[in-house]
N, C-alpha and C positions, 0 to 999 in steps of 0.2 A: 483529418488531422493525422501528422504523422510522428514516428515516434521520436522524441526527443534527442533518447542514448543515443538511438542510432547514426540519428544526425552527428550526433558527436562523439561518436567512433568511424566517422567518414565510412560507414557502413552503407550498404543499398537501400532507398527511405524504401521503409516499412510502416504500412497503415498501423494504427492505436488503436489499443481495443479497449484501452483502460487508463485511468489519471491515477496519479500519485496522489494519498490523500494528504499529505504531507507537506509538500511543493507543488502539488498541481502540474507535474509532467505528466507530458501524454505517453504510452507504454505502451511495446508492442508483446507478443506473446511471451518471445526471449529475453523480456527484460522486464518483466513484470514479478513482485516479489509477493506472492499471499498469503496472510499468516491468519490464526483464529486468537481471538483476545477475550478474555471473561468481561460478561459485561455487569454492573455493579448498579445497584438503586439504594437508595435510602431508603429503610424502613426504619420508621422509630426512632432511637437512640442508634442503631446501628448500618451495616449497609447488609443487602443480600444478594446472590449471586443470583442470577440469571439459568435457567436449565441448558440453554442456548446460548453457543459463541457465534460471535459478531465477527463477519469478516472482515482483514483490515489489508488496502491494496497498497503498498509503495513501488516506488523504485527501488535500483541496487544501491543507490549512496545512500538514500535514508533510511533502509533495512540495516546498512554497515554501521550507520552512524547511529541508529536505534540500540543497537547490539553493543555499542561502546567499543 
């Protein structure tokens, strides 16, 4: 699989090391966006956080368009 942006920056195809969790594009190392997100559970009447963040992989338009 090769990388999406790339293709569509008529860029040289570049193999994917990673999918967009978002859109499901495949991402090469230069276009892969990785961020850490609190992960959240139900306990009870309320939620608890997690001690450990979750990583979460996108592309550059849905890191952009996450960010508003």
């Amino acid at each position: 699989m090769n990388c999406y942006d790339c293709h569509s920056e008529d860029l040289p195809t570049t193999r994917a090391v990673a999918v967009c969790c978002r859109c499901g594009a495949a991402l090469c190392t230069d276009h892969v966006q990785t961020r850490s997100e609190l992960v959240l559970r139900v306990r009870g009447m309320g939620l608890a956080t997690l001690p450990d963040r979750a990583r979460r992989i996108t592309c550059t338009a849905c890191c952009k368009a996450e960010a508003g």
